[in-house]
Backbone bond lengths (Angstrom), bond angles and torsions (degrees), N, CA, C in turn:
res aa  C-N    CA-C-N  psi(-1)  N-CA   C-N-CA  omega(-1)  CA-C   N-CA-C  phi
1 X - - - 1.437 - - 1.524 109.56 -
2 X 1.388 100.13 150.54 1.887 89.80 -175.44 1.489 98.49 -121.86
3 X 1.602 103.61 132.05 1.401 134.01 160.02 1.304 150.77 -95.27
4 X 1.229 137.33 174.91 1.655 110.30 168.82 1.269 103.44 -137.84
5 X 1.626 103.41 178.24 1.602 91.97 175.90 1.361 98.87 -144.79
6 X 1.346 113.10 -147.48 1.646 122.05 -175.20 1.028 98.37 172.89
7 X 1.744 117.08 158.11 1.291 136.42 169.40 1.266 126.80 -96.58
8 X 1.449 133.56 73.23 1.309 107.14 -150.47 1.250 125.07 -90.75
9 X 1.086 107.81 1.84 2.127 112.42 -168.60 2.034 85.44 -93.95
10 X 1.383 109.54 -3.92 1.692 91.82 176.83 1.943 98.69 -110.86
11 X 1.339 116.48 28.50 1.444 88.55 173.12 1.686 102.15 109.51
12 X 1.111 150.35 -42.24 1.231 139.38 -101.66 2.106 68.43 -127.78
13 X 1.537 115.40 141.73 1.408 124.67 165.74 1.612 96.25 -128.83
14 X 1.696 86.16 149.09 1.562 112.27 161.34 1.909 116.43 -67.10
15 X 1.218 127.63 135.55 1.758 119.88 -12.62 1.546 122.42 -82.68
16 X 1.656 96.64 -22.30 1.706 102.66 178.69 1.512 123.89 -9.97
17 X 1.177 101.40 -93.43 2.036 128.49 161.76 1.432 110.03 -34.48
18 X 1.169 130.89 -39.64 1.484 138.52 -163.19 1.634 103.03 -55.18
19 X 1.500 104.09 118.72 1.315 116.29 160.53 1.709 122.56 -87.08
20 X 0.949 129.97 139.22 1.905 140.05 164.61 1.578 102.36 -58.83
21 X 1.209 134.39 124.28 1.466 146.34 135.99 1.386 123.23 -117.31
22 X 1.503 113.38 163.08 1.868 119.74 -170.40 1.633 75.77 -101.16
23 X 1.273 111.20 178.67 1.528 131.38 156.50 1.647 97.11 179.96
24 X 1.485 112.20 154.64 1.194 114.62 -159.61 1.777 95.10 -134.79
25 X 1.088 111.44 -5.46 1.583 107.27 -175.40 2.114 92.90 -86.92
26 X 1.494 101.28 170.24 1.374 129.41 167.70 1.656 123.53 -72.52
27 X 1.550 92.81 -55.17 1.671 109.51 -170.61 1.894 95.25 -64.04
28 X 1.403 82.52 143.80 1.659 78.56 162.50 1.503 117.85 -93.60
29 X 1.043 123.62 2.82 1.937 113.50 -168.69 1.561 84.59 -99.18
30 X 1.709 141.20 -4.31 1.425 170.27 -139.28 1.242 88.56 -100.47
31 X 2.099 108.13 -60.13 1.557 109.70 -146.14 1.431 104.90 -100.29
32 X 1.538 99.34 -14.61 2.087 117.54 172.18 1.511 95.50 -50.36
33 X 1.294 101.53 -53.67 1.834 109.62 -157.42 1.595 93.74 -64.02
34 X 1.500 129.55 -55.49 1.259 123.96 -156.88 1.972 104.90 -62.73
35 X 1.650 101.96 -30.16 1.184 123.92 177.04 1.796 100.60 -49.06
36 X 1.190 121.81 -52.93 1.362 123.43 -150.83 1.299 79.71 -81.92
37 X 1.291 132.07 -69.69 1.740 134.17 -158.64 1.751 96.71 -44.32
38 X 1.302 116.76 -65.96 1.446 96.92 165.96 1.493 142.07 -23.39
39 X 1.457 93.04 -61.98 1.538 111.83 167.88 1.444 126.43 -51.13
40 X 0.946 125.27 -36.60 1.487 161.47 -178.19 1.082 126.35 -75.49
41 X 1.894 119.99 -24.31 1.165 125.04 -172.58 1.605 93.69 -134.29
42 X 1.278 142.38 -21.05 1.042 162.56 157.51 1.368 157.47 -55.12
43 X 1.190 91.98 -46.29 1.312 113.40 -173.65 2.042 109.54 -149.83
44 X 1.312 132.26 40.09 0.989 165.08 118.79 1.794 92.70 111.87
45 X 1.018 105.57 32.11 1.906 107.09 174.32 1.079 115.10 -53.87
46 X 1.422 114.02 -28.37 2.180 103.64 166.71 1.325 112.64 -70.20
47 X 1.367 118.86 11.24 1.513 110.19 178.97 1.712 100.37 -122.17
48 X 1.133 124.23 22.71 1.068 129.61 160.94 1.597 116.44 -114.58
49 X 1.288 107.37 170.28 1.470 117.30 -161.11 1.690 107.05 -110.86
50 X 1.112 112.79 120.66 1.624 113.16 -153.40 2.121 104.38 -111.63
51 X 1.077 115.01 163.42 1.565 128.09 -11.42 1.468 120.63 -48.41
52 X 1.183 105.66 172.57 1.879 114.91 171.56 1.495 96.83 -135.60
53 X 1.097 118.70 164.96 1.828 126.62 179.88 1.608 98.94 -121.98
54 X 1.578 106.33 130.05 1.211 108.82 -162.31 1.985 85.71 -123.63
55 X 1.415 78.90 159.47 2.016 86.67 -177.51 1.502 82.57 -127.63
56 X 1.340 111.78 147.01 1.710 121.69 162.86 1.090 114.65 -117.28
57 X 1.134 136.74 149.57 1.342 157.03 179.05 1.401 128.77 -129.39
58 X 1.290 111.52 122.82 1.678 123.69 174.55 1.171 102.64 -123.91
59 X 1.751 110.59 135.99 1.683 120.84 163.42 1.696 92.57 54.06
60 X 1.119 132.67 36.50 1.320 126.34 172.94 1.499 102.31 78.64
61 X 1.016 143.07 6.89 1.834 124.77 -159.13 1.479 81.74 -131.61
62 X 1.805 96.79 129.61 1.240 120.81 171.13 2.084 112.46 -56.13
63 X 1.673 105.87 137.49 1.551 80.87 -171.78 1.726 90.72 -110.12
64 X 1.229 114.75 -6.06 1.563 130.32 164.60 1.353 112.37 157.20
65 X 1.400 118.83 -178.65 1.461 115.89 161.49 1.900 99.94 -125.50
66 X 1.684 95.94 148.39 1.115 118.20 -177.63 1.371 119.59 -121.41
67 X 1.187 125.23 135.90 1.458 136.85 144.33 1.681 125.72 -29.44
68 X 1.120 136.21 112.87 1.713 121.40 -170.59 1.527 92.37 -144.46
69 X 1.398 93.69 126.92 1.606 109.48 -179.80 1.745 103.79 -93.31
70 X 0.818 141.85 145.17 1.887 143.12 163.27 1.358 85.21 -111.13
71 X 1.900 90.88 122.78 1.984 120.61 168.59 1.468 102.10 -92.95
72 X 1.585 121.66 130.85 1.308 121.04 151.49 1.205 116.37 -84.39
73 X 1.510 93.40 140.08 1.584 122.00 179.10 1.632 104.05 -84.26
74 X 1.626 137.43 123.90 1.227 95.60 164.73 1.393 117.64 -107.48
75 X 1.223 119.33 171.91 1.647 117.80 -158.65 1.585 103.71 -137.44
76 X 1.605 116.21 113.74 1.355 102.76 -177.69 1.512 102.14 -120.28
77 X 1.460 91.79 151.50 1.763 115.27 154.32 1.442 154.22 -95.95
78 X 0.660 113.54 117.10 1.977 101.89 -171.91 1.543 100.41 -108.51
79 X 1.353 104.69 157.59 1.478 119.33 -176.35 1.920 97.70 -141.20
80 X 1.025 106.06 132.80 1.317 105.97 168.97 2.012 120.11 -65.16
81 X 0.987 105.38 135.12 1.492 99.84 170.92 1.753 104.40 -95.19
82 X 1.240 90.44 161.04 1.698 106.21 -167.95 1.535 98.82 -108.02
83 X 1.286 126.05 134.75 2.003 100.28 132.65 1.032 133.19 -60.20
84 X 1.076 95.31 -168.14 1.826 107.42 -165.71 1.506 107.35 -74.66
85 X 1.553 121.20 -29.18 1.815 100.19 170.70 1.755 93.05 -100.94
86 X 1.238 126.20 43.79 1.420 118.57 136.41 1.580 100.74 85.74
87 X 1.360 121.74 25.43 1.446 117.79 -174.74 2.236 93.67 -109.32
88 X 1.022 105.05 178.48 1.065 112.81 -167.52 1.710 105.93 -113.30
89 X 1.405 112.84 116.32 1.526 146.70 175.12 1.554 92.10 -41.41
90 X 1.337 135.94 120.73 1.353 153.36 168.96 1.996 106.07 -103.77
């Protein structure tokens, strides 16, 4: 089903600001979350400072606004170190 949302504690009013998203869940705090992942991957939400309060919208009618926290994942790397003629440290 397609929805929209907005930011509202940054400025942004219904419909002006209103972005289009799919979400496929029922719950609405369900379609907040799919709202943020949108937001988040989309429209530069890793460069904002979270939580953010998101409002959703269907057919124009507010379905509430929510609170949405973004969880870090952390993700590590290793690289082997070499010696000095370039062979690999065991």
């Amino acid at each position: 089903m397609k929805y929209e949302y907005i930011l509202p504690e940054h400025g942004e009013e219904y419909p002006t600001d209103a972005l289009e998203f799919t979400a496929s869940h029922v719950s609405h705090e369900y379609i907040a979350e799919d709202a943020a992942e949108w937001f988040h991957h989309n429209n530069d939400g890793w460069d904002y400072d979270w939580p953010v309060v998101i409002e959703i919208f269907k057919n124009a009618k507010s379905l509430g606004k929510f609170d949405v926290e973004r969880e870090s994942v952390p993700q590590f790397n290793a690289t082997p170190i070499k010696s000095k003629n370039n062979a690999e440290i065991v």
